[in-house]
C-alpha angles and dihedrals in degrees: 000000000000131000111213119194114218127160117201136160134240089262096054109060097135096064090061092039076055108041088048091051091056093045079066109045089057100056100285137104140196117248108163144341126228144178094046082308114309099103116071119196102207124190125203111257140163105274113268131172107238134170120236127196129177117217143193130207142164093207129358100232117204084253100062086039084060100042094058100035092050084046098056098254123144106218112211118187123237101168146242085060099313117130126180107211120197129189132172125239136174106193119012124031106250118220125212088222137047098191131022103239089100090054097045084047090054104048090039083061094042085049093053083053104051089043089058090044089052087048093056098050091047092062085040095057103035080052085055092044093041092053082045088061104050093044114037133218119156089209100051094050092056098050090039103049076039086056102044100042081059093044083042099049093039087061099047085048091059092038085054101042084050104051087045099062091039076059087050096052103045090052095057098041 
């Protein structure tokens, strides 16, 4: 077995679908995930064309349990409601969904998240400033305004990436 090592963030899902897909196609599968999904733990197969989606939900209900089982999918766990979901196919390329409500669901949720998280780190660092202030040290302002305009700009990073696909989708859709 190998252990492959592979960070990614929540908006870009299909480089690692695809980069999974092509894993497989060359002669590896995917067995399990670990580490909250960056490690991949690949096994040596005959090359097969599959077809691999990342997914994201709060609860599995026994109805979506039942849509991708009755439709041929393998569901692997990631974690903190992130499934990676694999199906064989020979002709045409098969898609977990049909439409993209579920995707633009998905990212508006991750988006709340990331907004309170931002939220969050936004009191956190104006507490530090404000206790910076109060108590001076020249050192301690530099690294922590250093500290927070990278915190600060990660997270508008993510907001916007977000947001951007949540745009994508709702224009094809």
């Amino acid at each position: 077995m190998i252990k492959v090592f592979k960070w990614w963030w929540a908006w870009e899902y299909e480089k690692i679908e695809d980069w999974l897909e092509k894993m497989e196609a060359g002669g590896l599968r995917l067995v399990e995930t670990s580490f909250r999904g960056v490690y991949f733990h690949l096994e040596k197969c005959t090359p097969t064309k599959a077809r691999y989606c990342i997914d994201f939900q709060t609860k599995l209900t026994p109805d979506y349990m039942s849509i991708i089982n009755d439709d041929g999918w393998k569901l692997y766990q990631i974690g903190m409601g992130w499934y990676i979901l694999r199906k064989e196919y020979q002709e045409e390329r098969p898609n977990l969904y049909t439409g993209f409500e579920g995707l633009i669901a998905r990212n508006k949720f991750l988006l709340k998240l990331m907004c309170i998280a931002t939220a969050i780190e936004l009191l956190c660092f104006s507490n530090i400033i404000w206790d910076i202030y109060k108590f001076p040290s020249n050192s301690l302002i530099a690294a922590t305004c250093i500290f927070g305009a990278f915190i600060i700009a990660f997270f508008t990073f993510s907001i916007t990436s977000l947001a951007m696909q949540i745009s994508k989708f709702s224009k094809r859709d």
